[in-house]
VOGU-3710 file (C-alpha; in Angstrom, 3 decimals, decimal comma):
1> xxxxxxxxxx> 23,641/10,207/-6,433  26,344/12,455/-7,572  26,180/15,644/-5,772  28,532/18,686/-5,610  28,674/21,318/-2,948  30,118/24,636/-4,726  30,134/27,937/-3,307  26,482/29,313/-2,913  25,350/31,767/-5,440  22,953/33,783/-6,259
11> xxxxxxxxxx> 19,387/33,124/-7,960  17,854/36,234/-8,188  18,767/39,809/-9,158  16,457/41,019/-6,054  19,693/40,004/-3,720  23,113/41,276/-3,514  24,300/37,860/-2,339  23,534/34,157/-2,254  22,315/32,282/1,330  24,669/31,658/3,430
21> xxxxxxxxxx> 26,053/28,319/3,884  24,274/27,230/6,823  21,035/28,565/5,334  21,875/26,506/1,810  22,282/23,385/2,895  18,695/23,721/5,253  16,763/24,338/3,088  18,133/22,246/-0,174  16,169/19,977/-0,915  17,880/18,130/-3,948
31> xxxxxxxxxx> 19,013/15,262/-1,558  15,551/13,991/-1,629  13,639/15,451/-4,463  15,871/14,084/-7,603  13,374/11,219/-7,255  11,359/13,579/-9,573  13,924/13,828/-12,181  11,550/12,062/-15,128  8,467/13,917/-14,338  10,235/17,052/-13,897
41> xxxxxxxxxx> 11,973/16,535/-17,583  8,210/15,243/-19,071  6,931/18,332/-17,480  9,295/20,426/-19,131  9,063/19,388/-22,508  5,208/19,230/-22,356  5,714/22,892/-20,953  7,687/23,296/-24,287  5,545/22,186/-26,655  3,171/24,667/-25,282
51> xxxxxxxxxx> 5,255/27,541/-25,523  6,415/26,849/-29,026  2,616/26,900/-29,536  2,117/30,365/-28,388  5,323/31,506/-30,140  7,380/32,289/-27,327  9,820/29,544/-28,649  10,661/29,309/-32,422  10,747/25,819/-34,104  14,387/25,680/-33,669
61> xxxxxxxxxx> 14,702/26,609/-29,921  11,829/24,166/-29,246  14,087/21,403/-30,969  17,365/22,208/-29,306  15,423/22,071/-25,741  13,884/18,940/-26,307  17,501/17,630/-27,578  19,126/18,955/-24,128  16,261/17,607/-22,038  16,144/14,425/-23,954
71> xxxxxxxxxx> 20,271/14,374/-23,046  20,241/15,703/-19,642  17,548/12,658/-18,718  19,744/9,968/-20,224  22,621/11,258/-18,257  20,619/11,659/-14,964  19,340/7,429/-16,033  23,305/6,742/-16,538  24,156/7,997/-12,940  26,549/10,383/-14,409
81> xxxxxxxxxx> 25,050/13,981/-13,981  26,140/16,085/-11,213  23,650/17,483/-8,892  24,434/20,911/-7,554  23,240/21,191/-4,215  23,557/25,132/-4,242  21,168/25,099/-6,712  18,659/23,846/-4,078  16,323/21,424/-5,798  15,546/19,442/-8,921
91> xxxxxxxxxx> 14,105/21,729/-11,027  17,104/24,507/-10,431  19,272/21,956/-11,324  17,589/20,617/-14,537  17,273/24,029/-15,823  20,525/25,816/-14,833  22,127/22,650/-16,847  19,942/23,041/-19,854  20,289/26,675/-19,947  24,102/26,270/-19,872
101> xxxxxxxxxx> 23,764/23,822/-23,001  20,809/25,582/-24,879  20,627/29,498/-24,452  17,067/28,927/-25,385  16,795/26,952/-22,185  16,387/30,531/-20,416  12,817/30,953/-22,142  11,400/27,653/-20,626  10,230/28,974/-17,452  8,413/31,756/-19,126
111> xxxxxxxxxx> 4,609/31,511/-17,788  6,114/28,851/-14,895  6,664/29,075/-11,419  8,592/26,091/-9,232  5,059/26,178/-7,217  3,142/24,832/-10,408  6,000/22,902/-11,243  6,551/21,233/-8,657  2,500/20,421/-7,775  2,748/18,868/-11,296
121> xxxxxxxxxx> 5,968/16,673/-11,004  4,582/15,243/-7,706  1,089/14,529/-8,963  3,267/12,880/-12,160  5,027/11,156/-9,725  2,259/10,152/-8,005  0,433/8,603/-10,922  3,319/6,271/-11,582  4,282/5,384/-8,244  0,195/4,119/-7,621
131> xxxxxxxxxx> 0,814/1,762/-10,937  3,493/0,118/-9,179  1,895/-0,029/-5,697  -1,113/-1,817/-7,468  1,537/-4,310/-9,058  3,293/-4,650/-5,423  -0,637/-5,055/-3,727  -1,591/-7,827/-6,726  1,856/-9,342/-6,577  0,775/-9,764/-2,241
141> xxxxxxxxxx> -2,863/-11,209/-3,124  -1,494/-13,978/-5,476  1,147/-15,139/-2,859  -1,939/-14,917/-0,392  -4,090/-16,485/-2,742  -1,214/-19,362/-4,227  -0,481/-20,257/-0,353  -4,425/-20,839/-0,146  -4,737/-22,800/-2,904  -1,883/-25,350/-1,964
151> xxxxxxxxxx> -3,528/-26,240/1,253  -7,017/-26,367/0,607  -7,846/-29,021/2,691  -6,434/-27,808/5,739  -8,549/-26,531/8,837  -7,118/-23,836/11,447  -8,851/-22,712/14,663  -10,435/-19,466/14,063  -9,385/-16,832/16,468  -11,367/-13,949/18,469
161> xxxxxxxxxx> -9,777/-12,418/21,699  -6,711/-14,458/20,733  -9,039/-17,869/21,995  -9,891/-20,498/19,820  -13,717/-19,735/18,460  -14,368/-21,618/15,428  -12,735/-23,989/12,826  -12,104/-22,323/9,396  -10,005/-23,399/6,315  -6,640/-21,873/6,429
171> xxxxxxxxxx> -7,477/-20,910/2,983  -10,445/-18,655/4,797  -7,903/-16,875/7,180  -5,705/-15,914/3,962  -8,496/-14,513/2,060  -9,278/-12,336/4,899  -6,218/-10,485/3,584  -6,849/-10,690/0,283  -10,244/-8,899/0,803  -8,222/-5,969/2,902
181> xxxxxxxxxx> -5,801/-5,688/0,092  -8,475/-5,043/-2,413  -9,778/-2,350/-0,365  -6,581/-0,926/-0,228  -6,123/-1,056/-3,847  -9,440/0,754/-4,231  -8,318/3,382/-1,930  -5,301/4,522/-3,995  -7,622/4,031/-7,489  -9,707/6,401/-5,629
191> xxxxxxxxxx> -6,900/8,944/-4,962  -5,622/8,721/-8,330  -8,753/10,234/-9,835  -8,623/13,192/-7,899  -4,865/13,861/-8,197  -4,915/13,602/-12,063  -5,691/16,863/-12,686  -3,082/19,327/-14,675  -1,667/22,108/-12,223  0,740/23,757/-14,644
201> xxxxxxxxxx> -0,736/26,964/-15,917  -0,946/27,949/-12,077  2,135/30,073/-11,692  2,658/31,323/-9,143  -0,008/32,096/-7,170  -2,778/34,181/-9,894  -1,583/32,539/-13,579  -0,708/34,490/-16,307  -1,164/37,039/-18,463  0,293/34,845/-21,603
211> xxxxxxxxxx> -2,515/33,525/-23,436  -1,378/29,604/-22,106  -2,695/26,752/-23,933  -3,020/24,482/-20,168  -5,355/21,828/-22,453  -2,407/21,075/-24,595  -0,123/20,505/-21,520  -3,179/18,416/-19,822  -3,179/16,101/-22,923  0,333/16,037/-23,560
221> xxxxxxxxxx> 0,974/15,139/-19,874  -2,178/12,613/-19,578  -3,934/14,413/-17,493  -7,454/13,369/-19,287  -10,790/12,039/-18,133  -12,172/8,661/-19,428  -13,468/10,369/-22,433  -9,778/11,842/-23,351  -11,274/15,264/-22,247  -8,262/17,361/-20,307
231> xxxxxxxxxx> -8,478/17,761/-16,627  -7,510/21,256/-15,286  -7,277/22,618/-11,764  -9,784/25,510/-11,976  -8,138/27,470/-8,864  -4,576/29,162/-9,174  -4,050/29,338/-5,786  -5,350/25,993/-4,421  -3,729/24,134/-7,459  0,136/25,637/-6,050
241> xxxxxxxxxx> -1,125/24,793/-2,441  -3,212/21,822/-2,554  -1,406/19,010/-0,843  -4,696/16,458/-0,090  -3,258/14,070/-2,995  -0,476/13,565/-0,795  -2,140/13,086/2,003  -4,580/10,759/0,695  -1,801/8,680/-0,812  -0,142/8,726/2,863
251> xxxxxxxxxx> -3,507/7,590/4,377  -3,973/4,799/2,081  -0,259/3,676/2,626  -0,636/3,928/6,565  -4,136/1,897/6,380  -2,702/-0,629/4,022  0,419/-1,004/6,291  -1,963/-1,480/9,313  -2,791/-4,427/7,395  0,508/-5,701/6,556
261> xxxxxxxxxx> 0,824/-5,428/10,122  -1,726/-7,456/11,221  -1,050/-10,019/8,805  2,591/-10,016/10,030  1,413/-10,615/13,640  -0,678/-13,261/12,744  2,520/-15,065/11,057  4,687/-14,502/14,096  2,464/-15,948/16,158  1,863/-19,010/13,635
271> xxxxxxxxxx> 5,577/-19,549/13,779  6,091/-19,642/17,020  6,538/-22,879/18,920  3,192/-22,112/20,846  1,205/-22,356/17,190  3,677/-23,900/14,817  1,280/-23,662/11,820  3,724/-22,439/9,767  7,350/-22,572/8,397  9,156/-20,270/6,952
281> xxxxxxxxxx> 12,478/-19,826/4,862  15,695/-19,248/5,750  15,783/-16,790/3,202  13,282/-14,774/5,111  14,708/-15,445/8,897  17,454/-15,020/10,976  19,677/-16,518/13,297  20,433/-14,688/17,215  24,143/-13,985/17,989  23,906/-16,182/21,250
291> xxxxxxxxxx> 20,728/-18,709/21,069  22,279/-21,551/18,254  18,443/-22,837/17,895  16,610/-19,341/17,273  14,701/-19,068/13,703  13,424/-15,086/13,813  10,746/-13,925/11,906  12,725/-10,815/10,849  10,687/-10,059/7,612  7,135/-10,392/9,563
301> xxxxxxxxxx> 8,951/-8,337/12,247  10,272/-5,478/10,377  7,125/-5,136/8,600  5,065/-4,838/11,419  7,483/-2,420/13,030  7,714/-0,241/10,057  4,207/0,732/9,791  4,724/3,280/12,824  7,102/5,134/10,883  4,111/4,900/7,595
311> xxxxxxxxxx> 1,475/6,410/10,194  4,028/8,557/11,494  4,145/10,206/8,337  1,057/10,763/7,419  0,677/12,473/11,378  3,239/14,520/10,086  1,767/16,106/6,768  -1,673/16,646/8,574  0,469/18,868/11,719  2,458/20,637/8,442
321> xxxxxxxxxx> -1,118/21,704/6,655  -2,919/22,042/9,463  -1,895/26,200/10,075  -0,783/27,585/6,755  -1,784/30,065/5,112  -3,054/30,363/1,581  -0,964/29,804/-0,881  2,498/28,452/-1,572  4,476/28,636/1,701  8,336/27,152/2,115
331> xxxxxxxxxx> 6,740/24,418/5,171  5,625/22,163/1,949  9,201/21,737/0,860  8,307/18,951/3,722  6,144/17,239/2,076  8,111/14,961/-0,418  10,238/13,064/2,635  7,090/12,223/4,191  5,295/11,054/0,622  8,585/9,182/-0,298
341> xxxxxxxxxx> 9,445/7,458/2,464  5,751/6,210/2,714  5,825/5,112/-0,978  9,377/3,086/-0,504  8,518/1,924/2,978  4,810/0,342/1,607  6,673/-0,713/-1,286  9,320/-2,787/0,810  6,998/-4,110/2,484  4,853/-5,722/-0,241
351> xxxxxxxxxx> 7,157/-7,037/-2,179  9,114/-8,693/1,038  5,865/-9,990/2,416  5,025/-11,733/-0,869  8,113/-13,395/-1,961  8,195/-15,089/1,998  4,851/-16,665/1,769  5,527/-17,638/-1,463  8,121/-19,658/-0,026  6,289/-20,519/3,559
361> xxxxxxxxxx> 4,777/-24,295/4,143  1,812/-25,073/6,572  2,915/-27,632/8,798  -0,288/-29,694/8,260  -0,349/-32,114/10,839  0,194/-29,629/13,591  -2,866/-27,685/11,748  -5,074/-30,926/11,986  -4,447/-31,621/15,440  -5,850/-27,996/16,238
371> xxxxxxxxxx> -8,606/-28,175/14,426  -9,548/-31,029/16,028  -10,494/-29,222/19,482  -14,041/-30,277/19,434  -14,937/-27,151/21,417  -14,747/-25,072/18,495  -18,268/-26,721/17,449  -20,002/-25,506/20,609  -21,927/-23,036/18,515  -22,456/-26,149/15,880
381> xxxxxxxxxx> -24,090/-27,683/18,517  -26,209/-24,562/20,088  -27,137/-24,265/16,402  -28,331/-27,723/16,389  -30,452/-26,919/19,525  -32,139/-24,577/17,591  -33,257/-26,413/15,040  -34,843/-29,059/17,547  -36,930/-25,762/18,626  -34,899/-24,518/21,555
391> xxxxxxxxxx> -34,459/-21,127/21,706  -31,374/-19,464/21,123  -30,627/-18,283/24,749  -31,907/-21,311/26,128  -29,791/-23,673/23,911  -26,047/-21,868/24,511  -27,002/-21,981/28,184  -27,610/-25,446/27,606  -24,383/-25,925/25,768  -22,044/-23,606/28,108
401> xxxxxxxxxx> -23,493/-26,521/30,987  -22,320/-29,520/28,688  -18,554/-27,664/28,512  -18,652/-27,525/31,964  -19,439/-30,945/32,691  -16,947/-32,354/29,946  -14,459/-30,009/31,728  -15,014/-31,537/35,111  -15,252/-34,870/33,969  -12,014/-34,618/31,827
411> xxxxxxxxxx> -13,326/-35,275/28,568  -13,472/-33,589/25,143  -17,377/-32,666/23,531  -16,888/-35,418/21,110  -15,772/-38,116/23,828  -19,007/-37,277/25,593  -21,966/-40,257/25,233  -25,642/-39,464/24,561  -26,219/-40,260/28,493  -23,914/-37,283/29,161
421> xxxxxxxxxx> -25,202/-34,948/27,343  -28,864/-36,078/28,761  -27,430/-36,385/32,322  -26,727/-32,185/31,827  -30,567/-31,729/30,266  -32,962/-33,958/28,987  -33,351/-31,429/25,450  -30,052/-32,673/24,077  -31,339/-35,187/21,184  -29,398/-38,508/20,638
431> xxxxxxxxxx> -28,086/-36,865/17,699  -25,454/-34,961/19,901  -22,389/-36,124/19,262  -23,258/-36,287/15,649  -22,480/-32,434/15,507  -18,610/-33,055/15,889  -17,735/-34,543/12,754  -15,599/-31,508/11,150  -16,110/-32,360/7,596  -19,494/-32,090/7,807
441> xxxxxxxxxx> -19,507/-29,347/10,156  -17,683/-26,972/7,242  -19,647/-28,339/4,755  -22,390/-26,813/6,487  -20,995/-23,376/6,752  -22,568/-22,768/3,215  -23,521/-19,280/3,298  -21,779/-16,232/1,160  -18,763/-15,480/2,868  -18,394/-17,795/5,463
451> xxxxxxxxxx> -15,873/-20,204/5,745  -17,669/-23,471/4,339  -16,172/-26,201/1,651  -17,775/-24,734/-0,962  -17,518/-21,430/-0,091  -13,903/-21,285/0,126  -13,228/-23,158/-3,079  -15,609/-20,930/-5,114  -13,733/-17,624/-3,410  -10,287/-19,248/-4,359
461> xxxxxxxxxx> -11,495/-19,446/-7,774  -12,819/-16,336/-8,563  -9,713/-14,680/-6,662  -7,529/-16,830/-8,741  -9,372/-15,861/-12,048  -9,528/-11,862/-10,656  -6,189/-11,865/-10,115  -4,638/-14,054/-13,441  -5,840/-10,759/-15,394  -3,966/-8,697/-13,145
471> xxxxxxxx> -0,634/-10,765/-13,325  -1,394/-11,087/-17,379  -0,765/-7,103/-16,978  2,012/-7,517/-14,510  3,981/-10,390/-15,992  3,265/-12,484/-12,585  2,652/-15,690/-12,336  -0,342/-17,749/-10,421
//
């Protein structure tokens, strides 16, 4: 970004001078807010439109402020505009350029304050940004999804308290994530609806006495219900000082990082040499500067470490709103570091996350020997108990006694003999040992939402055919 540091000068005829220097460059905020360049321009010729409507611009002016807009934006796209940090932000800048081009330029902020603007260009902002984290979330679940579906035979040990519980299809583990993604996905549909909602009209603080046509900007803008009826903030001063979009946004990013982060975890520790259920490509690992044999789950590492800086900032906007006053104060000038480093850091995260799994390969055999623990069908064989009539209680007693025997006899559940399990208690049937055949046991796992044959298959394909409309929209692939 191309940004020039003149001498400060003044904005208002209410001061002699301009801020000093020190004061200028703390509280400019055009090093981070040029992000908003496109909605602030869309704004502004919406804003236009409107005007020319009311006949505070003539046909002509209207067309020569478009034209300058329309110029000023392809200049900004080219990376050839100069940003003027003394005129503090994004919108001072846009206009001070425009006015300098077009003397009509001076009528556009008639009936417009920078605190209406500016809840508009971040709610504008907003609403494009969620499109793309929706893309970045679907582009996640078919890599989730893809990886699933080109191992579907293989069996992992299911973990709780970081133990091995229960056998479940790897496919099973990756859908878990799938399922959180969706949620998250839901979370920032959810947000959108309530941030879609036209600010501009707001002013300042109370409106204005101009006979503003805010539908026309509402519709212009896209700022409509499902019925193409325009939404309006019906508050002037909690439309300038409403913030909750953000924060909602920040929430959902910090919750769906948590989840990134547990996912990451979960492939660090199936890299490691202690799992080894899973390789990954050099193009998503690193080397160490002393240890020649060290493959680093950098991606999965970074991604896990960067969701403290994604919670961090949503701590942050909640300690900014918490104490201010109605309406606009200067504090929310904060605001946009917090929401942007969020959106880029989620974002990042995605995308990277994706395109290694994509790449990753279950190491199958390693997988299979795993799996093969016959103590992860202890409950298959309490269950079994059961069915003989046993009660519930009774039978895992009966089967926490067999795993100590096997234990102190050296053996495996499935290397004990029908006299074994009798020698612990008479109630074990002959059909025992039966229980430890693994294909059969997931077969048996046939419920909704557990990890069974079946089961996983059918979720695989309806997450597959879910998420093929999605990419359609994208331009993904699956």
């Amino acid at each position: 970004m191309n940004v020039s540091l003149p001498t400060v000068v003044s904005r208002s005829g209410r001061f002699a001078a301009g801020p000093s220097q020190d004061v200028a460059a703390f509280s400019e905020s055009i090093s981070f807010d040029w992000r908003l360049w496109r909605q602030d321009i869309r704004g502004s010729l919406a804003h236009a439109g409107m005007l020319a409507r009311i006949d505070v611009l003539s046909a002509d002016e209207l067309t020569a402020i478009s034209a300058g807009l329309t110029e000023i934006g392809a200049e900004i796209e080219a990376g050839t505009f100069s940003w003027n940090s003394a005129l503090e932000d994004v919108h001072m800048n846009i206009e001070s350029e425009l006015t300098r081009r077009v003397p009509a330029g001076a009528k556009l902020h008639t009936a417009r304050s920078r605190n209406d603007q500016v809840a508009l260009d971040v709610r504008l902002w907003l609403r494009d940004e969620v499109a793309s984290v929706l893309d970045d979330i679907g582009a996640l679940q078919i890599a989730l999804v893809g990886l699933g579906e080109r191992y579907p035979a293989v069996i992992v040990p299911g973990y709780t308290h970081l133990q091995r519980a229960q056998p479940v299809y790897w496919a099973h583990h990756l859908l878990a994530y799938v399922e959180m993604l969706a949620r998250d996905a839901g979370r920032f549909i959810d947000g959108r609806e309530r941030f879609n909602v036209c600010p501009l009209g707001s002013g300042a603080i109370a409106g204005s006495t101009l006979p503003l046509d805010r539908e026309f900007v509402a519709r212009e803008l896209g700022f409509v219900d499902a019925a193409g009826h325009p939404r309006l903030t019906q508050n002037s001063m909690d439309a300038v000082s409403d913030r909750d979009f953000i924060v909602e946004f920040c929430s959902a990013a910090a919750l769906a990082s948590v989840h990134l982060s547990r996912l990451a975890e979960d492939v660090i520790l199936w890299v490691s040499s202690e799992f080894n259920f899973l390789r990954l490509s050099d193009a998503y690992t690193t080397g160490s500067s002393l240890m020649p044999q060290k493959k680093n789950p950098d991606v999965a590492e970074l991604t896990r470490g960067k969701t403290g800086r994604v919670v961090g900032n949503l701590t942050a906007l909640l300690v900014l709103l918490k104490g201010l006053p109605m309406t606009y104060n200067r504090d929310l000038q904060e605001d946009k570091e917090r929401l942007f480093d969020s959106a880029a850091t989620l974002r990042g995260c995605l995308r990277l996350m994706a395109g290694m799994l994509e790449q990753a390969e279950v190491r199958t055999e390693v997988c299979a020997r795993a799996a093969a623990d016959a103590q992860l069908l202890a409950t298959d064989l309490a269950d079994h108990l059961v069915v003989q009539g046993i009660p519930f209680r009774e039978a895992h007693h009966l089967v926490g006694a067999v795993v100590a025997y096997a234990e102190g006899v050296g053996k495996s559940l499935d290397q004990l003999s029908v006299e074994d399990y009798q020698r612990v208690s008479p109630k074990f049937p002959s059909s025992s040992p039966t229980v430890f055949d693994l294909g059969q046991a997931m077969a048996r796992r046939n419920l909704v939402g557990a990890p069974g044959t079946e089961q996983v298959q059918r979720q695989l394909s309806l997450w597959r055919a879910r998420l093929s409309t999605v990419s359609g929209e994208m331009g993904l692939e699956i």
